[in-house]
C-alpha distance (Angstrom), angle and dihedral (degrees) to the residues before:
residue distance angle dihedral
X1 . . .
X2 3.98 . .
X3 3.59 112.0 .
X4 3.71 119.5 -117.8
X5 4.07 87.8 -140.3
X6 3.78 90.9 58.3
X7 4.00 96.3 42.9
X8 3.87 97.9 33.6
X9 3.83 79.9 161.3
X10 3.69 93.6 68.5
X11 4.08 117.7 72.7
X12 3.61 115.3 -120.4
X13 4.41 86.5 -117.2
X14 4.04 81.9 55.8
X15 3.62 99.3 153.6
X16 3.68 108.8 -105.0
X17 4.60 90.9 -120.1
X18 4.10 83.9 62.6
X19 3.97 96.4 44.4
X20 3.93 84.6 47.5
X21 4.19 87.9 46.2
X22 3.89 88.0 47.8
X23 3.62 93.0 50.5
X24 3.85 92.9 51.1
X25 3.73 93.5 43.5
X26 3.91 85.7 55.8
X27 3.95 95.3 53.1
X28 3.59 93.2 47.4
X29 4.01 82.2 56.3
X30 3.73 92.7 53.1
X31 3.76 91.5 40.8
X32 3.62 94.4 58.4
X33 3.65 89.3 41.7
X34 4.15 90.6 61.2
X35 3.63 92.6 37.5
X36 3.85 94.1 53.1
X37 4.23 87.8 45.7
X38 3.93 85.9 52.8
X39 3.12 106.0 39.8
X40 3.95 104.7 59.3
X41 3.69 109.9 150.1
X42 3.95 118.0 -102.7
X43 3.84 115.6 -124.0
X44 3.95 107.4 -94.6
X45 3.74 86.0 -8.2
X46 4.30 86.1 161.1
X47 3.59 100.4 55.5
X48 3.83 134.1 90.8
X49 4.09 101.4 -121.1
X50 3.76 122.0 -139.2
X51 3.95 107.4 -131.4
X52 4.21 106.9 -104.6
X53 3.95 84.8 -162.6
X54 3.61 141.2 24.5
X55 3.66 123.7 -109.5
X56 4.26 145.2 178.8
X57 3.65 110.9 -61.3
X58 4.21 86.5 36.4
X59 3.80 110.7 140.8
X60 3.92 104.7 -148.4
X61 3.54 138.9 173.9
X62 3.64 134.1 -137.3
X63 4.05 126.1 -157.3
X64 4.04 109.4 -175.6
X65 4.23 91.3 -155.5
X66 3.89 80.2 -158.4
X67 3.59 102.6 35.5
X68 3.76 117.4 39.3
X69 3.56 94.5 174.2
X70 3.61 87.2 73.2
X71 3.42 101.0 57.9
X72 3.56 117.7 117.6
X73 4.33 148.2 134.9
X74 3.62 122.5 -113.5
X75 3.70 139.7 168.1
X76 3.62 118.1 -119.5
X77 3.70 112.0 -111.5
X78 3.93 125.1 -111.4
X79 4.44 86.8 -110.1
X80 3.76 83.7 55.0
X81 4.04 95.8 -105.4
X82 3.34 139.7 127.7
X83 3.92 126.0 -155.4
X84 3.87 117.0 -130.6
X85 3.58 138.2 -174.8
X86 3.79 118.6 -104.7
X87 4.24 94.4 -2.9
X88 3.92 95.7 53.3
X89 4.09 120.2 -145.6
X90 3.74 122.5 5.8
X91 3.54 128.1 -163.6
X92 3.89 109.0 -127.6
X93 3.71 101.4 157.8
X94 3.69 117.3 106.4
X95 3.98 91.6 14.7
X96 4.10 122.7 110.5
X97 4.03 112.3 -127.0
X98 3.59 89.4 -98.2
X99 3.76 96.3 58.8
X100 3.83 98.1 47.1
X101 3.82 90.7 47.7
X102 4.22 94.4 54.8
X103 3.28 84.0 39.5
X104 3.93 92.2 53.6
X105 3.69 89.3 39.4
X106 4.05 89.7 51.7
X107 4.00 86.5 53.5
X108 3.97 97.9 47.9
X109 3.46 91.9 50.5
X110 3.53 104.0 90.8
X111 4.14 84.3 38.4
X112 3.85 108.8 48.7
X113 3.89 132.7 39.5
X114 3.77 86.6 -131.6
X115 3.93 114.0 32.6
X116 3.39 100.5 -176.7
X117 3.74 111.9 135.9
X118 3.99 122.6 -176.7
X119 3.73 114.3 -157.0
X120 4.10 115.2 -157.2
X121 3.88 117.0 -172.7
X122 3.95 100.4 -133.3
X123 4.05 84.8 -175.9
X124 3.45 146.9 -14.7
X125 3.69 129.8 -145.1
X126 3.71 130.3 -145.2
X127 3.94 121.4 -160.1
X128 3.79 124.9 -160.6
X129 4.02 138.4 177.3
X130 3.57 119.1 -109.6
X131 3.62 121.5 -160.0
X132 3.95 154.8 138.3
X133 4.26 114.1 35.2
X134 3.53 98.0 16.3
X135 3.75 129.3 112.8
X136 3.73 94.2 -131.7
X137 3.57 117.1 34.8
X138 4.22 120.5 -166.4
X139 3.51 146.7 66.7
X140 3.67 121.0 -26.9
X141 3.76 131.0 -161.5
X142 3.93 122.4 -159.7
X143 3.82 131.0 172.0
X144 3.64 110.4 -156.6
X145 4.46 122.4 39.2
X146 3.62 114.4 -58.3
X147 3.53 130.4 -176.8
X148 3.49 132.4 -147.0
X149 3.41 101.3 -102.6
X150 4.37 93.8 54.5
X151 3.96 90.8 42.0
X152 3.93 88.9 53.7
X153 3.95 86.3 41.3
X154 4.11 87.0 51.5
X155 3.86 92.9 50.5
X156 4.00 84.5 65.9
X157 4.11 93.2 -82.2
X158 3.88 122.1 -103.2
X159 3.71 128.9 -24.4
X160 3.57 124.2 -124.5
X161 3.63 90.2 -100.2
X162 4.00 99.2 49.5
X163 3.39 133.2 121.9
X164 3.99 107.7 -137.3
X165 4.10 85.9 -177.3
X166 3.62 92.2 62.9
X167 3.89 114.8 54.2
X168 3.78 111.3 158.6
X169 4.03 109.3 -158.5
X170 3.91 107.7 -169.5
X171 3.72 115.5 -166.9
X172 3.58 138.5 171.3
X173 4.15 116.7 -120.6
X174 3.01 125.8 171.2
X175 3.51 105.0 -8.1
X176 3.79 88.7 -52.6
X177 4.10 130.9 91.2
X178 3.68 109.2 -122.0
X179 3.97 130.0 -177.6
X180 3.85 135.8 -146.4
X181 3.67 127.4 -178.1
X182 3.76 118.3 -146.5
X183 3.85 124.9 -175.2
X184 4.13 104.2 -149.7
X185 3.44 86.6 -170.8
X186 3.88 91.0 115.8
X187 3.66 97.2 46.0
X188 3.89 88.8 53.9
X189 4.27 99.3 44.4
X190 4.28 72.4 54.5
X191 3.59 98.2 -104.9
X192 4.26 123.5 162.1
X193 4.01 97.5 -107.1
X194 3.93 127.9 156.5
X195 4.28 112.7 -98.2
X196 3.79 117.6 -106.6
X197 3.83 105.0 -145.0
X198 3.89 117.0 -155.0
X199 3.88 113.8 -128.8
X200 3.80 120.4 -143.3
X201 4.16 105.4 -81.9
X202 4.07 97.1 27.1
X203 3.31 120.0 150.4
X204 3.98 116.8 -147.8
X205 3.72 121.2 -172.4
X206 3.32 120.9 178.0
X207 3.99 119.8 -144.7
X208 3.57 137.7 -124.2
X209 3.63 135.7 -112.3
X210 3.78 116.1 -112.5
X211 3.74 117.5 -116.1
């Protein structure tokens, strides 16, 4: 029951339809409160990204200006190496193009005449968390922009019991997790709304309907 101390407004004979209509109005207050607190916007949260650094999954290519018969494409390996004739494993993972091709350059130079090495990212892949109402919950790894609508839709869409108003995407910036919490309902009654694009690492959860 509402407290006559914290709605000194309403009589103590308030009919019990405005007490209830009081209460409600309050809840919604607190809701949008929370929402507002988890909901604040990611930096360039409606943009495709380019990839700063290379990672496993990577499709890159290498051009050996002195050595053509080295050339060759390869995918970089889930420990973040690649395998290469005459200097073994490199790590690529975690390094921008530039960086893995002086470093390539630095290791040919005692091999070739001319060291040069060109690296070419083919493709990139980005790998997100699926979980809560969706058919098929885990990891998911895509190679071109996806939003959060299509990689929620490739994890076998919403469950009978989900929540497409409540989509929690967790994701690390900065060297801290943050959360945002979209409602798609817009984008799926066909609505013009502004694409969410997952980042490599995001977590997406999709809520629940209250019962």
């Amino acid at each position: 029951m509402i407290s006559a101390r914290a709605y000194p407004h309403l009589p103590r004979s308030t009919p019990p339809l405005r007490r209830i209509a009081a209460g409600l109005l309050c809840c919604v207050g607190l809701a949008s409160c929370q929402t507002r607190i988890q909901s604040t916007p990611f930096p360039g949260q409606n943009a495709p990204v380019s990839r700063v650094t290379l990672a496993s999954g990577d499709a890159i290519k290498l051009v050996f200006s002195g050595a053509p018969e080295l050339n060759q494409s390869q995918k970089i390996a889930a420990d973040g190496r690649i395998s290469l004739p005459q200097v073994g494993e490199v790590r690529a993972a975690g390094k921008s193009v530039a960086q893995l091709q002086s470093e390539l350059t630095a290791l040919y130079k005692e091999q070739l005449r001319n060291s040069d090495v060109l690296v070419i990212l083919d493709s990139s892949s980005t790998t997100v968390y699926l979980g809560g109402a969706v058919k098929k919950p885990g990891p998911l790894s895509f190679e071109r922009p996806t939003t959060v609508l299509q990689a929620i839709m490739q994890a076998g869409g919403p469950n009978e019991f989900a929540n497409i108003g409540r989509v929690q995407v967790t994701r690390l910036i900065n060297g801290q997790e943050r959360s945002q919490t979209l409602d798609l309902r817009p984008t799926i009654a066909g609505q013009t709304t502004q694409p969410f694009y997952v980042r490599d690492g995001d977590v997406i959860s999709l809520g629940q309907k209250a019962f």
